[in-house]
N, C-alpha and C positions, 0 to 999 in steps of 0.2 A: 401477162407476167406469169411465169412459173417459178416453183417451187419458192416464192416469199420472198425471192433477192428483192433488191430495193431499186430496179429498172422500172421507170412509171408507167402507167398506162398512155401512149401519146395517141390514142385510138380516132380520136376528131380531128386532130393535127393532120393526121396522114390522111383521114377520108376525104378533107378538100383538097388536097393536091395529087391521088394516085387515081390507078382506075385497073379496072381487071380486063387483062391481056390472056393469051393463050385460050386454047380448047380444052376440052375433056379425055381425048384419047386416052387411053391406057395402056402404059409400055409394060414391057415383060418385069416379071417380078424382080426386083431387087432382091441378090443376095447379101446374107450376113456378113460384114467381115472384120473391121476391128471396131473395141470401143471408143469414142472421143476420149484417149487418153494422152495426146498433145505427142505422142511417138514421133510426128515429123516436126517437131519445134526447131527453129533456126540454132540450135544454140546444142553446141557440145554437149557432152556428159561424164565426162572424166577427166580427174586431171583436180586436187586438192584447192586449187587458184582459181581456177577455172570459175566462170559467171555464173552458170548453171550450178554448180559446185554450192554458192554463194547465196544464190538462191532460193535453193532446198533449203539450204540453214536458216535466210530471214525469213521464211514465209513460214505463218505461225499453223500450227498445227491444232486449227479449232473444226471440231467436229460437225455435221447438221446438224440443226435441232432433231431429235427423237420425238417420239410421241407413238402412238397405239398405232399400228401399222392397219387396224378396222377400222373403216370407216366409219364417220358418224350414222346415224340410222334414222330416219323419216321418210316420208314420202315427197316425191320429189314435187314441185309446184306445179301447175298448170302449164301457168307461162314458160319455164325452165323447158318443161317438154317439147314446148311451141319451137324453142330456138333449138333445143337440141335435133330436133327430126330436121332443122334444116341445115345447118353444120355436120349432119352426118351425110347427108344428099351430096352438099357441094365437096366434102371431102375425098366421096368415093369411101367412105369406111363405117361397118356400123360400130356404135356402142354395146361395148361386152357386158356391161354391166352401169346398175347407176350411179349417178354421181352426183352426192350428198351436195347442197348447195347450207351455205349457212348464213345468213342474213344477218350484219353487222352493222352496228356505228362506224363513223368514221372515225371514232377513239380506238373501237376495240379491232376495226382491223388494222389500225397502224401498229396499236400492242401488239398483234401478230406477227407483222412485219420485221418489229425489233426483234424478236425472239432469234432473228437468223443473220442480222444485221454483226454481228459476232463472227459469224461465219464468214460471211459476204464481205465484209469490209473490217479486217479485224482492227482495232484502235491502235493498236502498235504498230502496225503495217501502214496502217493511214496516216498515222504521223510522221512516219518517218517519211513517205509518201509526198507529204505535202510540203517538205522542206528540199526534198528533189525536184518537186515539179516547179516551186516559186525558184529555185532557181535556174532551171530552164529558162521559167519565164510563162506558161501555161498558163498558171496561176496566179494571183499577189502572193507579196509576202505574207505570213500570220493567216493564211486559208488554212481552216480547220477541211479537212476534206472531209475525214466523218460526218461535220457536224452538215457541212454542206448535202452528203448525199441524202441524212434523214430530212433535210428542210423539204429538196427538192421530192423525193418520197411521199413526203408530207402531203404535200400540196398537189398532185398529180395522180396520185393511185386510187382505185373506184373499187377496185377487186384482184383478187389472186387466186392461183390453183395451188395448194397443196399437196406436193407427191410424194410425201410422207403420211398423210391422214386420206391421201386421193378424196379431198374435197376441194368446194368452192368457197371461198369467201366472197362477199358479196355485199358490197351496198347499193340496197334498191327495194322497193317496193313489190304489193301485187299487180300493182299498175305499171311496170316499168315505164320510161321515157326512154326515148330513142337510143340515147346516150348508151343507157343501161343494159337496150337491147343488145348493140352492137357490140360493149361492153361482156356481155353474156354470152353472145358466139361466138368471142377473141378466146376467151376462159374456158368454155366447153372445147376448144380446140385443143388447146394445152390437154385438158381431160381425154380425148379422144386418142392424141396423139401418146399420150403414156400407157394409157390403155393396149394399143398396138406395139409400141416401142420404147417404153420406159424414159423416162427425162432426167432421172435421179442422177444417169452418167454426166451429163453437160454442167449440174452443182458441185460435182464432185470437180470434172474439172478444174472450176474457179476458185475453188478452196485450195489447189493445188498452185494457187498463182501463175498460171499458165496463160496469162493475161489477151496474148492475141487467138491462140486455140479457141478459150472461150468465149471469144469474142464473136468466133467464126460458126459455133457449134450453135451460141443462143442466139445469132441470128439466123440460122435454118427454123429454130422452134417460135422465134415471135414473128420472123417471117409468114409462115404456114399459118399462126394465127389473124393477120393482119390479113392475108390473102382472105382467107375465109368470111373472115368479117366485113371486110368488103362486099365481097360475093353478096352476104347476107344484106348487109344496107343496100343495096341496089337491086336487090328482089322484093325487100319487105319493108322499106323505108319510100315516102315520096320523096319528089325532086327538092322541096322545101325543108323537110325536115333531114335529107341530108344536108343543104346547105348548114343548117341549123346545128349544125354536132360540133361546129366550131366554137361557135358560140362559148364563152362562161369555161372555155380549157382551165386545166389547173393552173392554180398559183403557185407559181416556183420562186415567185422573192427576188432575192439577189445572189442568185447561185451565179456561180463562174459559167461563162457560155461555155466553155471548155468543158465542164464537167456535165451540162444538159448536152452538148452535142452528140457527148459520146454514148449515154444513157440513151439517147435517141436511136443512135445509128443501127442498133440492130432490128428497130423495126423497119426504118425508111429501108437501108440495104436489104435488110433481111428481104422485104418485099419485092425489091427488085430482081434479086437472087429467086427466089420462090417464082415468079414471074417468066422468069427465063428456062427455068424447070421444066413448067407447064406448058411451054409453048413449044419445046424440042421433045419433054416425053411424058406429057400428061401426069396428072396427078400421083401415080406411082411413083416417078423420076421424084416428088418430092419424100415418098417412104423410104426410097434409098439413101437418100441426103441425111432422113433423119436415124437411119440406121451407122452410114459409114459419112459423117460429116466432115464439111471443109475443115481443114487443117490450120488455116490464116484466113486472114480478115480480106490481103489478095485475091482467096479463091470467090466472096462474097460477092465482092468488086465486078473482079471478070470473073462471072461464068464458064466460061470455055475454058479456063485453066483446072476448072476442077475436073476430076479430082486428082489427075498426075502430074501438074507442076509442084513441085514442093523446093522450100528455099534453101538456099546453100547456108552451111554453118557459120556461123559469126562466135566471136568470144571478145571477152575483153578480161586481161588478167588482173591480178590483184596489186593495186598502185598503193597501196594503203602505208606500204612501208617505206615506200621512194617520196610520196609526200612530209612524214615526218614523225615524232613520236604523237601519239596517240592518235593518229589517225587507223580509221576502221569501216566497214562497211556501213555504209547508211541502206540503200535499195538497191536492187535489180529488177528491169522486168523487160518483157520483151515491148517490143516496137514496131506492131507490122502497117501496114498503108493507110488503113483505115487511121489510125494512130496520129500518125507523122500526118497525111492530108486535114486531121482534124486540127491537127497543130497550127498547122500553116496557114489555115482558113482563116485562123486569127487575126492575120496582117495581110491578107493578099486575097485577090476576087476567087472564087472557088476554080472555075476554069483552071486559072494557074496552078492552085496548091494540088489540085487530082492529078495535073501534066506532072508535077515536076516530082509526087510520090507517087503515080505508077512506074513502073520498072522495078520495083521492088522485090527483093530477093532475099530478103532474113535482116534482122534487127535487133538491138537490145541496148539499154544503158547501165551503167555502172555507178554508183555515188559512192562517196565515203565523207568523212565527218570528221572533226577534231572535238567537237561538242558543241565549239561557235561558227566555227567555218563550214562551206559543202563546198563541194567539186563533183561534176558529175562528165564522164565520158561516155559520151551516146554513138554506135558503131554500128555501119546500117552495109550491104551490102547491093548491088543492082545487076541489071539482065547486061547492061552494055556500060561503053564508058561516057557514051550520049546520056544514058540517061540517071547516072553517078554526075555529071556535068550541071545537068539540069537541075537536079536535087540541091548539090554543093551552093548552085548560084539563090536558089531560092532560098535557103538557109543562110544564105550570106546576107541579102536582104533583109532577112526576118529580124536578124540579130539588129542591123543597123538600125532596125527602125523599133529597137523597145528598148528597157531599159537595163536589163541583163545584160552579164559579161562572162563573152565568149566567143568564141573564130572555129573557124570549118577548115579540115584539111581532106583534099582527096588523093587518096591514097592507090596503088600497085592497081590503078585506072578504072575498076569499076568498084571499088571501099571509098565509104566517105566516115570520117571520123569527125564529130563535133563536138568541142570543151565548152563547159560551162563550169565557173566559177563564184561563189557569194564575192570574192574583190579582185581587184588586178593581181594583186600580191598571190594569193590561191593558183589564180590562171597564167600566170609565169611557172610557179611550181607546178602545177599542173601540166602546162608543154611541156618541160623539162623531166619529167618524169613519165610522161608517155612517147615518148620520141622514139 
């Protein structure tokens, strides 16, 4: 986990079901060249109606937490050394300097957690949030999603990197247990990798609502640390005590699988992504990733599209006044594969839901509000009309089989446009006013 977003550690989840692929080769250095600043977003930029437009304006303008940009100051522990000399072997990179470990409760590193939890998931943004996604359908109705992401936080997170104070937080002993260990070279990665390339751009990011960029950006950085930690459990871990890391995962409650999936996906993808890296250009190939990162959660997906596929622009304009008086924006946010296949996983074998959101080409929804009603038009774009076909039918299904109201249209043969309504009455006015 980096810099204190509230992504949990799924560190024992992933080590029984992955395994480390590729060689060590070392490709030619990666150059500099832009920051993860969402520049290829599917989604226009001008234009006062405009989604993007819409946006900028909901999405709340909270700052990171601040704090002493010096480190805290001790000497580093024993054991911390032990996993950091080998996190720096398998990475191919040294450490420029140390890095403060600070040994918490599981009260006070979650107080830490909140501190950013502002940033990361602002409360105004999450609620408005969570009345677009129940009625998608994602969700139930009455999901607090704040309240969800801290439960799920809660229960799941051992440790964080700080790249604001560049420390570690840390629950664990001078004894560590496995967990802890493995735990410790996912965290010293983060440390290693901001050391060399900074991470503060990828939070910046997410505070900028740029929902599938950063999607794509923190799964290069929790990728890279999943890799590693891997690497690590299978050099310094027996065959037992990895099996063992599954064991006692956190307790996540009753959070929506929609919302653990997605908290998930960028370390399972990430890893896969980072995987693919390493086996076409050696550990390098992953500095340059983390220097000029995927643009979409697509490029995550498939590899080989990075880094020069990027999606065609999608919009959706301002319905707010052709619905009626007082209607106004509620959300926008983008929609890229990873997104829409997490959606769909919902109701349909995974096979299906990854065939029928690849081809994926740019995304985004639109909601608006009267205070009791929502409408939401979600506008997705594809590579061909085969695979706009594919999508539309699997979305047609989804719908049939829950308890949301809404229809699919596919539009000028590779657009698919999908209405969702809080009642029939909304979703009549709602055709009728996007037509």
């Amino acid at each position: 986990m980096t810099g204190r977003t509230a992504s949990a550690i799924v560190a024992s989840l992933v080590l029984l079901g992955a395994c480390i692929t590729g060689g060590d080769d070392r490709a030619a250095t990666p150059q500099p060249s832009r920051p993860p600043d969402g520049s290829a977003s599917p989604v226009p930029s001008r234009g006062e109606g405009r989604a993007l437009a819409a946006l900028q304006r909901l999405c709340p303008r909270v700052p990171l937490p601040g704090g002493s940009a010096v480190p805290a100051e001790g000497p580093t522990p024993g054991y911390v050394k032990a996993v950091q000399r080998e996190v720096s072997d398998i990475r191919g990179l040294p450490f420029t300097k140390p890095v403060p470990v600070d040994a918490a409760t599981h009260a006070e590193l979650f107080e830490g957690l909140e501190e950013s939890f502002d940033a990361s998931y602002p409360r105004d943004l999450m609620d408005r949030r969570s009345l677009a996604w129940a009625t998608i359908g994602v969700v139930e109705q009455r999901t607090d999603l704040r309240a969800e992401l801290e439960e799920f936080a809660s229960g799941g997170v051992i440790g964080y990197y700080d790249t604001v104070k560049e420390e570690l937080v840390f629950i664990g002993t001078d004894d560590p247990s496995p967990v802890e260990r493995v735990t410790l070279a996912h965290e010293l990665t983060h440390a290693l990798d901001d050391q060399h390339f900074g991470l503060q751009a990828i939070e910046r990011l997410g505070t900028r609502c740029r929902d599938d960029g950063f999607a794509a950006a923190l799964a290069v950085a929790e990728g890279d640390a999943t890799y590693v930690m891997l690497g690590y459990a299978q050099r310094n871990l027996t065959l037992d005590e990895q099996l063992a890391l599954g064991e006692g995962a956190g307790d996540v409650g009753d959070v929506p699988p929609f919302v653990i999936r997605l908290q998930a996906w960028p370390y399972t993808a990430g890893l896969r992504f980072i995987q693919a890296l390493v086996a076409r250009g050696g550990t390098e190939a992953i500095d340059r990733a983390l220097i000029e990162p995927p643009v979409t959660s697509e490029q995550i997906i498939h590899p080989e599209r990075y880094p020069d596929d990027v999606p065609q622009p999608v919009d959706i304009g301002n319905l707010g006044r052709r619905l009626g008086e007082g209607w106004h924006d509620l959300d926008v946010q983008e929609v890229g594969e990873s997104w829409l296949a997490t959606m769909l996983a919902l109701r349909m074998d995974r096979d299906r839901s990854d065939e029928a959101a690849a081809g994926w080409d740019g995304g985004i929804f639109r909601s608006w509000t009267d205070g009791s009603s929502v409408a939401v038009v979600m506008t997705t774009a594809w590579d061909s009309t085969e695979d706009a076909s594919d999508f539309a039918a699997a979305m047609t299904d989804w719908i049939s089989t829950g308890d949301e109201i809404g229809e699919v249209r596919q539009q000028d043969g590779v657009r698919v446009d999908v209405l969702f309504a809080s009642d029939p009455d909304v979703l009549a006015t709602l055709r009728s006013a996007s037509a």
